[in-house]
N, CA, C, O and CB atoms as a CASP TS submission, in Angstrom:
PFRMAT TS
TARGET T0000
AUTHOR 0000-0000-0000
METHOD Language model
MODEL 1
PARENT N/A
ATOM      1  N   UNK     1      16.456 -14.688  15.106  1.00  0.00           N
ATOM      2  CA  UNK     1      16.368 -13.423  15.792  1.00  0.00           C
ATOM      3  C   UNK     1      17.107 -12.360  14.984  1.00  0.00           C
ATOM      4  O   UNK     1      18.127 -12.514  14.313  1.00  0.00           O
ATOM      5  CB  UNK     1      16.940 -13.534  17.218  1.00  0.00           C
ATOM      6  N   UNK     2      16.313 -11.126  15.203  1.00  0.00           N
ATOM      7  CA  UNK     2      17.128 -10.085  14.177  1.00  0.00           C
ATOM      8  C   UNK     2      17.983  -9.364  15.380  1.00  0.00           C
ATOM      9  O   UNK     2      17.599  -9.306  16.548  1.00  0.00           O
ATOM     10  CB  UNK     2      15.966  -8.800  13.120  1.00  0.00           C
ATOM     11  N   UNK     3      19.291  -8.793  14.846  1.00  0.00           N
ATOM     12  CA  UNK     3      20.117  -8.458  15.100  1.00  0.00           C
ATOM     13  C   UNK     3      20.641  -6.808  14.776  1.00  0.00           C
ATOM     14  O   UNK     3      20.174  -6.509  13.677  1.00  0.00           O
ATOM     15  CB  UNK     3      20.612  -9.393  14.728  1.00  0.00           C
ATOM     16  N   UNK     4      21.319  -5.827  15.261  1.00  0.00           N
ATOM     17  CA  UNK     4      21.816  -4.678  14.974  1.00  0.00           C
ATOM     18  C   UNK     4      20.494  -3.923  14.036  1.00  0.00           C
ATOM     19  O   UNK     4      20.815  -3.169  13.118  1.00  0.00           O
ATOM     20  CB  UNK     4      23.315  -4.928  14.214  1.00  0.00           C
ATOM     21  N   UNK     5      19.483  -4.098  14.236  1.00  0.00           N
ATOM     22  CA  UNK     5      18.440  -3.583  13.599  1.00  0.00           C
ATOM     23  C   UNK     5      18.873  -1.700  13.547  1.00  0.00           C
ATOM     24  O   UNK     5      19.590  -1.094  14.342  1.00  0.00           O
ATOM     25  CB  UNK     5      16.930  -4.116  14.540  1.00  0.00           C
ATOM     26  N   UNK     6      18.248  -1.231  12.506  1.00  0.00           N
ATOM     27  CA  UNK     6      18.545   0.195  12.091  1.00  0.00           C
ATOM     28  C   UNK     6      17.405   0.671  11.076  1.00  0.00           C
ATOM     29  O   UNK     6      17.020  -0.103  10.200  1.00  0.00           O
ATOM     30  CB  UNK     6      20.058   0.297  11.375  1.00  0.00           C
ATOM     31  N   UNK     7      16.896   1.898  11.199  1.00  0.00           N
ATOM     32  CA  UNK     7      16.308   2.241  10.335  1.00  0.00           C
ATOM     33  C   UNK     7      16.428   3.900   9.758  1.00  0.00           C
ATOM     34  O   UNK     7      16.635   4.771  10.603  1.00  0.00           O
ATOM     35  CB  UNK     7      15.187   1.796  10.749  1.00  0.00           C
ATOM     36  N   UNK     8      16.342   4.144   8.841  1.00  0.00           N
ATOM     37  CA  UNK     8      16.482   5.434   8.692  1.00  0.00           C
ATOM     38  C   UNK     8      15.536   6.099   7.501  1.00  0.00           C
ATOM     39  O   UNK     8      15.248   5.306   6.605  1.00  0.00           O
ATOM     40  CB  UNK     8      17.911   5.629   8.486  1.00  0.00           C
ATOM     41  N   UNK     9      15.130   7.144   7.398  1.00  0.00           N
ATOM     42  CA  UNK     9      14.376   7.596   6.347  1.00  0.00           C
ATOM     43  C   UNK     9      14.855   7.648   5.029  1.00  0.00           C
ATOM     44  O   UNK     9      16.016   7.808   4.652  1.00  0.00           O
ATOM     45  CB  UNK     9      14.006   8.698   6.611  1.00  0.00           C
ATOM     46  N   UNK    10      13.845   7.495   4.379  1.00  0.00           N
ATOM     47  CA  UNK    10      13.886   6.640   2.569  1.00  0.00           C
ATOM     48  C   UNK    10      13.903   8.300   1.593  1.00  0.00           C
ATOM     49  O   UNK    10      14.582   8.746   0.669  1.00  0.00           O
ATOM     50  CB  UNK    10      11.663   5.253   2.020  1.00  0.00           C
ATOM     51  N   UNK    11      12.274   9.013   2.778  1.00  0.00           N
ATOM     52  CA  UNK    11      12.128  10.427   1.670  1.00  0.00           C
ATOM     53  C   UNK    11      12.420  11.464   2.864  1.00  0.00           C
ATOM     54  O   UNK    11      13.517  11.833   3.283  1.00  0.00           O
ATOM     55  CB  UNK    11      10.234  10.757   0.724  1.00  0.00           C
ATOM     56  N   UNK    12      11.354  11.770   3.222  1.00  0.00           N
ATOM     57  CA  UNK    12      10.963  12.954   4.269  1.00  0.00           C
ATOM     58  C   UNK    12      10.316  12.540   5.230  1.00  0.00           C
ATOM     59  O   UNK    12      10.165  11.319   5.263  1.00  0.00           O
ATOM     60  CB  UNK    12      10.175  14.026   3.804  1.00  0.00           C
ATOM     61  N   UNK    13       9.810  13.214   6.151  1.00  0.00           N
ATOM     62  CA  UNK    13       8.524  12.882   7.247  1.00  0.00           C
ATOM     63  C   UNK    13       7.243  13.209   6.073  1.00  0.00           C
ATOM     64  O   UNK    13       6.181  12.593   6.165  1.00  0.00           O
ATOM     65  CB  UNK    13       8.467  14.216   8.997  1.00  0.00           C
ATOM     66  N   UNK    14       7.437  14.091   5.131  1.00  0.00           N
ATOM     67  CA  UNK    14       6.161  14.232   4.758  1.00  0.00           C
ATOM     68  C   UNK    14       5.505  13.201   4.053  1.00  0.00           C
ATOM     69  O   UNK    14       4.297  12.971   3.993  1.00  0.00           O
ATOM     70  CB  UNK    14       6.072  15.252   4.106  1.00  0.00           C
ATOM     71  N   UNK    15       7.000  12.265   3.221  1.00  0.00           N
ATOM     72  CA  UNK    15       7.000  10.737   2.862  1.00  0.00           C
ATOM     73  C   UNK    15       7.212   9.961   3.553  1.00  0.00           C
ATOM     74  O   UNK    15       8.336   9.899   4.050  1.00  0.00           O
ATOM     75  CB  UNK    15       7.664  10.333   2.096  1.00  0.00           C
ATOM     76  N   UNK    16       6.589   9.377   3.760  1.00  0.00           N
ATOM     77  CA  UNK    16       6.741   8.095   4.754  1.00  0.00           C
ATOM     78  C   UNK    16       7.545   6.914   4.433  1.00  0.00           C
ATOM     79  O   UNK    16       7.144   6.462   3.360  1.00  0.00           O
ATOM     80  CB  UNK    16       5.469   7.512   4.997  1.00  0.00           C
ATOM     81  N   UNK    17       8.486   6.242   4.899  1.00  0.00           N
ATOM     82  CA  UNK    17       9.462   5.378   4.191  1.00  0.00           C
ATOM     83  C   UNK    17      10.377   5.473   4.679  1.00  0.00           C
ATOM     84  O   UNK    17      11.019   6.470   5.008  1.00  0.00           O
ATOM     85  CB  UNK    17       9.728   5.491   3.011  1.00  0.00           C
ATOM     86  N   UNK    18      10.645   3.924   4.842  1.00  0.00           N
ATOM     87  CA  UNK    18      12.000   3.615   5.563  1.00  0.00           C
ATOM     88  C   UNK    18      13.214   2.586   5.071  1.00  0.00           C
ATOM     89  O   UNK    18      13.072   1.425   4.689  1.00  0.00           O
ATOM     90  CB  UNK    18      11.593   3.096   6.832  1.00  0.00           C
ATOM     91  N   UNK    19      14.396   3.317   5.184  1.00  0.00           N
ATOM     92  CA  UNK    19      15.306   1.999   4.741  1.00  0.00           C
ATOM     93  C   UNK    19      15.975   1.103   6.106  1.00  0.00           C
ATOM     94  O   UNK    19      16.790   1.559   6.908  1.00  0.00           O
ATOM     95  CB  UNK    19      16.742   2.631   3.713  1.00  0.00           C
ATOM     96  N   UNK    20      15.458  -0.117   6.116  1.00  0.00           N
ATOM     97  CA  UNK    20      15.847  -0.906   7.104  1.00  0.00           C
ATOM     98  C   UNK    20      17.299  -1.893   7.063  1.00  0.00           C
ATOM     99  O   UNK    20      17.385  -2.584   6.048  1.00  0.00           O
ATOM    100  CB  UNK    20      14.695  -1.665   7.243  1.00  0.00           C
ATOM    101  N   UNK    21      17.909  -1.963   7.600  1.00  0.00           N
ATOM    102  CA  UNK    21      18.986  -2.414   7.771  1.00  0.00           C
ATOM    103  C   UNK    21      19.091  -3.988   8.951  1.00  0.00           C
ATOM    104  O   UNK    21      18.209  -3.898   9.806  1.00  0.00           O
ATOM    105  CB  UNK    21      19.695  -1.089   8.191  1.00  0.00           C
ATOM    106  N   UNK    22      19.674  -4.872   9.060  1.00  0.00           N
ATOM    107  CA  UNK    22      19.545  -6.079  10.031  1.00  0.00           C
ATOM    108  C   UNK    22      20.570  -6.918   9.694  1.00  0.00           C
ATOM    109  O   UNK    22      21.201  -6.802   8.644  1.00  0.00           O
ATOM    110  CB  UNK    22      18.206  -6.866   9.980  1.00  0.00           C
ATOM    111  N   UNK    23      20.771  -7.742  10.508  1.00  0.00           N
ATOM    112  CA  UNK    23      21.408  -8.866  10.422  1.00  0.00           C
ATOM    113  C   UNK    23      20.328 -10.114  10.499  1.00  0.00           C
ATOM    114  O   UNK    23      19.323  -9.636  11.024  1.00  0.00           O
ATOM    115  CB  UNK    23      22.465  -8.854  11.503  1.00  0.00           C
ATOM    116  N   UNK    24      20.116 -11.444  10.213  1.00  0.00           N
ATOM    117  CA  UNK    24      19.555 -12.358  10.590  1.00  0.00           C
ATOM    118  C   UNK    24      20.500 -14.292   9.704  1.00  0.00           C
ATOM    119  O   UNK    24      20.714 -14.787   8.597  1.00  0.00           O
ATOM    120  CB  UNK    24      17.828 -11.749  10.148  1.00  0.00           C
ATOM    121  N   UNK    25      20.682 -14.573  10.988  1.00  0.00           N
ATOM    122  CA  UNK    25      21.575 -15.664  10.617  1.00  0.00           C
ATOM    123  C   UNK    25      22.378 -15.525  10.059  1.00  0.00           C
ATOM    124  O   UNK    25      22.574 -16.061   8.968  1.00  0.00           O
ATOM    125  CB  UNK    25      21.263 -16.476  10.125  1.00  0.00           C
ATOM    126  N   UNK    26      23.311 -14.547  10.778  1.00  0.00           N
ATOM    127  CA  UNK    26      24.721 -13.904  10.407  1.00  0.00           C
ATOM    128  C   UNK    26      25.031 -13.312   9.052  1.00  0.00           C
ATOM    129  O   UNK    26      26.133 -13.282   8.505  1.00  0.00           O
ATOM    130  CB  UNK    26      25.734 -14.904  10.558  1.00  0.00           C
ATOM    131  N   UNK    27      23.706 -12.775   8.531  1.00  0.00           N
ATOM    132  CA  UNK    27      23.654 -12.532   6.906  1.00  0.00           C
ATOM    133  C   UNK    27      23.263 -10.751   7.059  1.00  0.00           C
ATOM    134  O   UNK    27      22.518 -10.282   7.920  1.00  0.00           O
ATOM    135  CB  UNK    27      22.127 -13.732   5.899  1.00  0.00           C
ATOM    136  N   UNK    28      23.839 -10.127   6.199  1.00  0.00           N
ATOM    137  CA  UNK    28      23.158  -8.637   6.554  1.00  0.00           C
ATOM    138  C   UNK    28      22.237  -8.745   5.280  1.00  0.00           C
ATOM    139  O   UNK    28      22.363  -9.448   4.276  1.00  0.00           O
ATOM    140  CB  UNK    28      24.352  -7.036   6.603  1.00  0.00           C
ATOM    141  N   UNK    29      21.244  -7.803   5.643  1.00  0.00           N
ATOM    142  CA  UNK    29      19.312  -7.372   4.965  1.00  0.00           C
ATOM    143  C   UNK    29      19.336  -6.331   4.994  1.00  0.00           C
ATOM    144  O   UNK    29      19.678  -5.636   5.950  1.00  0.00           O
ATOM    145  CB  UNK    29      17.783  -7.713   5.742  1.00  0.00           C
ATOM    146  N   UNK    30      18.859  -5.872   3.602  1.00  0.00           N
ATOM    147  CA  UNK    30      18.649  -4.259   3.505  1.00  0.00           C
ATOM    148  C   UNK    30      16.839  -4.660   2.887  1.00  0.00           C
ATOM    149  O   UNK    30      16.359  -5.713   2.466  1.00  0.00           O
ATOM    150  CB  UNK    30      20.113  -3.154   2.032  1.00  0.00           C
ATOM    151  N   UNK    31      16.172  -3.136   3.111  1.00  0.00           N
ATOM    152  CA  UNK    31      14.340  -3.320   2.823  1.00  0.00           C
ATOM    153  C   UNK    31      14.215  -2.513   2.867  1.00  0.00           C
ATOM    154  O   UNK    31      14.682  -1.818   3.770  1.00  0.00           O
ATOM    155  CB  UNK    31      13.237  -3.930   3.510  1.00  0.00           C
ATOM    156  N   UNK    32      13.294  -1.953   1.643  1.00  0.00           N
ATOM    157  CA  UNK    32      12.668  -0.619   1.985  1.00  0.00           C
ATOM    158  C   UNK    32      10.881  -0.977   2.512  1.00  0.00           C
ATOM    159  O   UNK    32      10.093  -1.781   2.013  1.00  0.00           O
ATOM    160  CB  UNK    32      12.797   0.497   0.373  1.00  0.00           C
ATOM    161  N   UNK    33      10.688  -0.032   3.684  1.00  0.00           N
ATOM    162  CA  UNK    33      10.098  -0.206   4.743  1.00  0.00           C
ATOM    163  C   UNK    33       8.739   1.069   3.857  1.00  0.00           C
ATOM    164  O   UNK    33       9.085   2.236   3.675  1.00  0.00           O
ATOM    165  CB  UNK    33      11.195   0.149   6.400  1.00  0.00           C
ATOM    166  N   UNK    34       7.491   0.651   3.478  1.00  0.00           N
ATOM    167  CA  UNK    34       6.450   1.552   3.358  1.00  0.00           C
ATOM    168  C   UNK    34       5.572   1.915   4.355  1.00  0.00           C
ATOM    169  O   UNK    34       5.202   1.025   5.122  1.00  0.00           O
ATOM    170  CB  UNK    34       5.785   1.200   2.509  1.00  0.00           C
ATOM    171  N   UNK    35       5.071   3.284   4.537  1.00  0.00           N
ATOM    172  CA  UNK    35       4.477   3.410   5.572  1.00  0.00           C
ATOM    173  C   UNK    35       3.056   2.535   5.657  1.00  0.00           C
ATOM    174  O   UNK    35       2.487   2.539   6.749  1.00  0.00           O
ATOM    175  CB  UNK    35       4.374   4.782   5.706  1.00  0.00           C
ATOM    176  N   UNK    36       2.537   1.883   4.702  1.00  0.00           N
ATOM    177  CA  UNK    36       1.339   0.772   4.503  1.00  0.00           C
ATOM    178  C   UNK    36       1.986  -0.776   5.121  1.00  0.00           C
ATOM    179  O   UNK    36       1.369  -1.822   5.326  1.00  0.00           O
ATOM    180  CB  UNK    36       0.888   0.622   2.556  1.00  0.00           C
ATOM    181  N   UNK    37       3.132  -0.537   5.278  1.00  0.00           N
ATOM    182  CA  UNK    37       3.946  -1.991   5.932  1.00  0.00           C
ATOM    183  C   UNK    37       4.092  -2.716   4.946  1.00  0.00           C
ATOM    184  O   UNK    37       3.984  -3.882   5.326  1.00  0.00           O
ATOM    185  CB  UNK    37       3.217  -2.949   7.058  1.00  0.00           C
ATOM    186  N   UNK    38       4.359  -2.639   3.422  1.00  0.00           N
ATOM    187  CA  UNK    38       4.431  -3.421   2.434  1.00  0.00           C
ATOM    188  C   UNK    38       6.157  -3.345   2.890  1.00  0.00           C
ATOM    189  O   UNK    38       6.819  -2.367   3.237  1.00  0.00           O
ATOM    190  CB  UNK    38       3.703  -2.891   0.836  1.00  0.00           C
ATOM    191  N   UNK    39       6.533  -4.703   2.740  1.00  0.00           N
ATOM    192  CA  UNK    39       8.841  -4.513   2.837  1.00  0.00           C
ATOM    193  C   UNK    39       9.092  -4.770   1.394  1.00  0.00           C
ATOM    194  O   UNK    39       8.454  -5.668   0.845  1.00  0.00           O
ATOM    195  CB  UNK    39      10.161  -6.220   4.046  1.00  0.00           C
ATOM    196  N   UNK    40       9.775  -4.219   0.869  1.00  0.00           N
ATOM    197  CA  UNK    40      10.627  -4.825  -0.572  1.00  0.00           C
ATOM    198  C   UNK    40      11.946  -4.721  -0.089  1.00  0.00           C
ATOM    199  O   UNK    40      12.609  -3.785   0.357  1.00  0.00           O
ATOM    200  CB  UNK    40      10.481  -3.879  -2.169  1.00  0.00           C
ATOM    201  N   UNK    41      12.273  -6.549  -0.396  1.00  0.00           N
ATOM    202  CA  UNK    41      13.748  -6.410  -0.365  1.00  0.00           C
ATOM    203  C   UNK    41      14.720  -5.885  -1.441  1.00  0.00           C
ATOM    204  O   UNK    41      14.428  -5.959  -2.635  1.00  0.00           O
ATOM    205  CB  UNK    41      14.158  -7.559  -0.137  1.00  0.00           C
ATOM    206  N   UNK    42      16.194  -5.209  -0.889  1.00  0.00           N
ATOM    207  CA  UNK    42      17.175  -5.289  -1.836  1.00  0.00           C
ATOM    208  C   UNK    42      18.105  -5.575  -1.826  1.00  0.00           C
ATOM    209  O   UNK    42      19.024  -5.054  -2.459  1.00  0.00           O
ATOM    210  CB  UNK    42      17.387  -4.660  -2.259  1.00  0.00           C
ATOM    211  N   UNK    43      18.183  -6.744  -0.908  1.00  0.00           N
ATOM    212  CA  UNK    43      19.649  -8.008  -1.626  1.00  0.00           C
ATOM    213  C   UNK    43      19.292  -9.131  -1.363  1.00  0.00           C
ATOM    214  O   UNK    43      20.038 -10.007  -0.924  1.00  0.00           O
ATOM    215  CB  UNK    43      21.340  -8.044  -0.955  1.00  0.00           C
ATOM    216  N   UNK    44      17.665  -9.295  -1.682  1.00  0.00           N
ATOM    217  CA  UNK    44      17.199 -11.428  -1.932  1.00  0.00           C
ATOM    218  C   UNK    44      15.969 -10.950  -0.221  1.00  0.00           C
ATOM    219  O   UNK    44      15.760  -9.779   0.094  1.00  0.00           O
ATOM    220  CB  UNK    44      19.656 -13.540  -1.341  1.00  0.00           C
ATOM    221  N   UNK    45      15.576 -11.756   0.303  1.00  0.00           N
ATOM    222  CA  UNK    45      14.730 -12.484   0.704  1.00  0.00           C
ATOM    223  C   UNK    45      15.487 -13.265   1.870  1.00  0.00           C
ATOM    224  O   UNK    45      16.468 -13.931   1.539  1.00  0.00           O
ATOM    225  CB  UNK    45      14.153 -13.228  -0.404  1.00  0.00           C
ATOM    226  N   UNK    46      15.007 -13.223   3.550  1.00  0.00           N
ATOM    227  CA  UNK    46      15.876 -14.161   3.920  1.00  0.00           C
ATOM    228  C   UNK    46      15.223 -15.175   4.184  1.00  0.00           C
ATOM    229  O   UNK    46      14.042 -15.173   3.839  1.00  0.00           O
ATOM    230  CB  UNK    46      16.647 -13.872   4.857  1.00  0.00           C
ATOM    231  N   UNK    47      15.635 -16.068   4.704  1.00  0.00           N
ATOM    232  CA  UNK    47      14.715 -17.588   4.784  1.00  0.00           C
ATOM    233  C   UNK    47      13.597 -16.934   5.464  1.00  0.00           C
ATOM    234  O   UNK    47      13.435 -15.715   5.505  1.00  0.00           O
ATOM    235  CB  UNK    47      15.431 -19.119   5.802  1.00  0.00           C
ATOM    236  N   UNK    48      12.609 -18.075   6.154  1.00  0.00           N
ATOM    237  CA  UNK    48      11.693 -17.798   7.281  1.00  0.00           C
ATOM    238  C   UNK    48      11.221 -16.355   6.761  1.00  0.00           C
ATOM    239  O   UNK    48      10.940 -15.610   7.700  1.00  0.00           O
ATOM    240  CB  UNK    48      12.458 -17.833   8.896  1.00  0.00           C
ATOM    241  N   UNK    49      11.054 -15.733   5.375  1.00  0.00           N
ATOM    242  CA  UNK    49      10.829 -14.728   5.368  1.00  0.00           C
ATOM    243  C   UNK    49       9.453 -14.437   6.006  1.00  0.00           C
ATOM    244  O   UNK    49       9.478 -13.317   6.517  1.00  0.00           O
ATOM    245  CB  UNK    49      11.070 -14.403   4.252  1.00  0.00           C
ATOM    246  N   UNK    50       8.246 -15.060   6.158  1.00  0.00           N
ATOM    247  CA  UNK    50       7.233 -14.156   7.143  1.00  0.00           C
ATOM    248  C   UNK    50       7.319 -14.015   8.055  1.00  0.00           C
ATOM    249  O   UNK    50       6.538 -13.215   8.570  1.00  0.00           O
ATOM    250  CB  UNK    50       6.211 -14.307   7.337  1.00  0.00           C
ATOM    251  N   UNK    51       8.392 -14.737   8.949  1.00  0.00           N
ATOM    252  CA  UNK    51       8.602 -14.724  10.532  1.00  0.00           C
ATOM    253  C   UNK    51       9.656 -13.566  10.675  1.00  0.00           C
ATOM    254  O   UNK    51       9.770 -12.970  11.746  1.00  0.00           O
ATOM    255  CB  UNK    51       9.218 -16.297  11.220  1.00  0.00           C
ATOM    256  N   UNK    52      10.293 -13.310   9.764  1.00  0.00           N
ATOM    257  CA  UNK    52      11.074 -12.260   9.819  1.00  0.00           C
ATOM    258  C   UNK    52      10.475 -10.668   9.706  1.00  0.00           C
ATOM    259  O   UNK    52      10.959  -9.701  10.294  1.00  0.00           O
ATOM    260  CB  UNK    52      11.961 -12.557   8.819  1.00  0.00           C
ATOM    261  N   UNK    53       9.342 -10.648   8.834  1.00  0.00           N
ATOM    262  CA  UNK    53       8.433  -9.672   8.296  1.00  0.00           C
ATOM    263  C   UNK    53       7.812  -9.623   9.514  1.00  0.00           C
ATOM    264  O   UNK    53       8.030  -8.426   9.700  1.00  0.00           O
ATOM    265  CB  UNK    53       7.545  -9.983   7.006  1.00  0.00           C
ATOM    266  N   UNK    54       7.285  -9.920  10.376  1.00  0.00           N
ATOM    267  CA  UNK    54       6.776  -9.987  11.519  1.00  0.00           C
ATOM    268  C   UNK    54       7.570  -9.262  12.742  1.00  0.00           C
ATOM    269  O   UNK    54       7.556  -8.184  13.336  1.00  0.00           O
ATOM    270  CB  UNK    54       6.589 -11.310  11.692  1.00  0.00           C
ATOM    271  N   UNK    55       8.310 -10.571  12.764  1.00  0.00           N
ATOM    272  CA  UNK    55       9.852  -9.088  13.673  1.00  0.00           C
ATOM    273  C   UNK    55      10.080  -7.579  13.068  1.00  0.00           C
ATOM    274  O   UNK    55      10.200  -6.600  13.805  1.00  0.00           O
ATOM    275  CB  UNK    55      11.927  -9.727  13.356  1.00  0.00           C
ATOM    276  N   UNK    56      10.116  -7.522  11.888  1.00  0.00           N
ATOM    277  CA  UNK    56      10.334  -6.340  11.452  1.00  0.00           C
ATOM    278  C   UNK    56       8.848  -5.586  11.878  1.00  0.00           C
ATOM    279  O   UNK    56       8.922  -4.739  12.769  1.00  0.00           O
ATOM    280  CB  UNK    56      10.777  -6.401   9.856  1.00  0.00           C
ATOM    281  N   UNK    57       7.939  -5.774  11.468  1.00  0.00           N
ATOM    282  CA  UNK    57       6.740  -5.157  11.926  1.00  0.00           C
ATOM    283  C   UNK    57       7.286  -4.935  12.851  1.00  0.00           C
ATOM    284  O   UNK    57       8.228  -4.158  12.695  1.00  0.00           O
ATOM    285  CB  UNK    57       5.491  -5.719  12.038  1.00  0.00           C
ATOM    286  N   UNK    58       7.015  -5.500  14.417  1.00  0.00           N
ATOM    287  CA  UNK    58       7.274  -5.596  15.439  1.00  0.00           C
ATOM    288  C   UNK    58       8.214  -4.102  15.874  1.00  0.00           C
ATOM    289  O   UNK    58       7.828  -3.201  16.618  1.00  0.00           O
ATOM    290  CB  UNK    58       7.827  -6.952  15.507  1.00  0.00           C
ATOM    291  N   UNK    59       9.530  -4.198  15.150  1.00  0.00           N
ATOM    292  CA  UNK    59      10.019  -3.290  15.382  1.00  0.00           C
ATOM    293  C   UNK    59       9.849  -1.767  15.247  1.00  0.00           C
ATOM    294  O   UNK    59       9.959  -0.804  16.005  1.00  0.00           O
ATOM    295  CB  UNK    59      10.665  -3.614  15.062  1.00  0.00           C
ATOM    296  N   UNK    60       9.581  -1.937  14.145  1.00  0.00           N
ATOM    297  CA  UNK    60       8.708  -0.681  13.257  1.00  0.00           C
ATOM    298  C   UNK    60       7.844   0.324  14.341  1.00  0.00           C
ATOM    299  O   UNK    60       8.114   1.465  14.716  1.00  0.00           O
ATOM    300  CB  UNK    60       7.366  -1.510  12.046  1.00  0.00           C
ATOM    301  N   UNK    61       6.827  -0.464  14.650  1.00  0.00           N
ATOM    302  CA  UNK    61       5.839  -0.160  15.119  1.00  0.00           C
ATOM    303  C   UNK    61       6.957   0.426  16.692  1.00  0.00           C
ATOM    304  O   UNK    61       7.063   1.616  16.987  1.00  0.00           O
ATOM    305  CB  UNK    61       4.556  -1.516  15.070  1.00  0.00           C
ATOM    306  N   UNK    62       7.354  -0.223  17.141  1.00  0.00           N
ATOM    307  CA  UNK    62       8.124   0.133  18.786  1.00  0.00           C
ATOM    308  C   UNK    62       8.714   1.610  18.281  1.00  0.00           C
ATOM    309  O   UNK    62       8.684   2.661  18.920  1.00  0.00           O
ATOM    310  CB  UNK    62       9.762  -1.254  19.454  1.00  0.00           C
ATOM    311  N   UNK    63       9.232   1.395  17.013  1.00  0.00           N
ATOM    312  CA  UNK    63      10.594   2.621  17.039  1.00  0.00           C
ATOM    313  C   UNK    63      10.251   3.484  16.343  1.00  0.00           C
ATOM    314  O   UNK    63      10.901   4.505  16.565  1.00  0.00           O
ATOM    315  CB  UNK    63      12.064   2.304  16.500  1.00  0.00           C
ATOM    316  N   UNK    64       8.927   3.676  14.955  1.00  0.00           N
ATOM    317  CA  UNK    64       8.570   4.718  14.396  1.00  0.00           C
ATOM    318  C   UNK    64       7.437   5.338  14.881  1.00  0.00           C
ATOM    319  O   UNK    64       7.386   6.557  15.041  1.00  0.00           O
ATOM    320  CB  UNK    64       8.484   4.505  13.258  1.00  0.00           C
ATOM    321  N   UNK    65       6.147   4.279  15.226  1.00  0.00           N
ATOM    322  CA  UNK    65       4.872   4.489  15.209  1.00  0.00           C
ATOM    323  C   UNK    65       4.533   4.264  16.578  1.00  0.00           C
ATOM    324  O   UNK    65       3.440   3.701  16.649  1.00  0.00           O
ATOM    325  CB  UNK    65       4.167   3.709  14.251  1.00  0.00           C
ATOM    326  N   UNK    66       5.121   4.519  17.846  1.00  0.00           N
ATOM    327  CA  UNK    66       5.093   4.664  19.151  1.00  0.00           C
ATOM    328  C   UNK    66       5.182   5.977  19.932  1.00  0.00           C
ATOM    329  O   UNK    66       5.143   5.968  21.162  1.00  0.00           O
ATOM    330  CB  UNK    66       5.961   3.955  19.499  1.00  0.00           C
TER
END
């Protein structure tokens, strides 16, 4: 389960892009978030990474694109 989830803008509204922030299995995750839903991580990959990419969708969608 993701944890303390956060997101904040990467460029502008006119750029779309997000830097995501989380905890998952007591580890903190940073990602930059594209508005096409592509994630690139930048500090590794966490396990279960598609089940995690999924939650993150998940969130995304509730908190940007709602």
């Amino acid at each position: 389960m993701i944890q303390h989830f956060s997101f904040k803008p990467l460029y502008n509204e006119e750029l779309p892009g997000w830097v995501v922030t989380f905890f998952y299995e007591r580890t903190r995750y940073r990602a930059e978030y594209d508005k096409d839903g592509d994630i690139r991580w930048l500090d590794g990959a966490p396990p279960q990474e598609d089940n995690v990419k999924k939650m993150i969708h998940e969130l995304m969608l509730f908190h940007v694109y709602e």
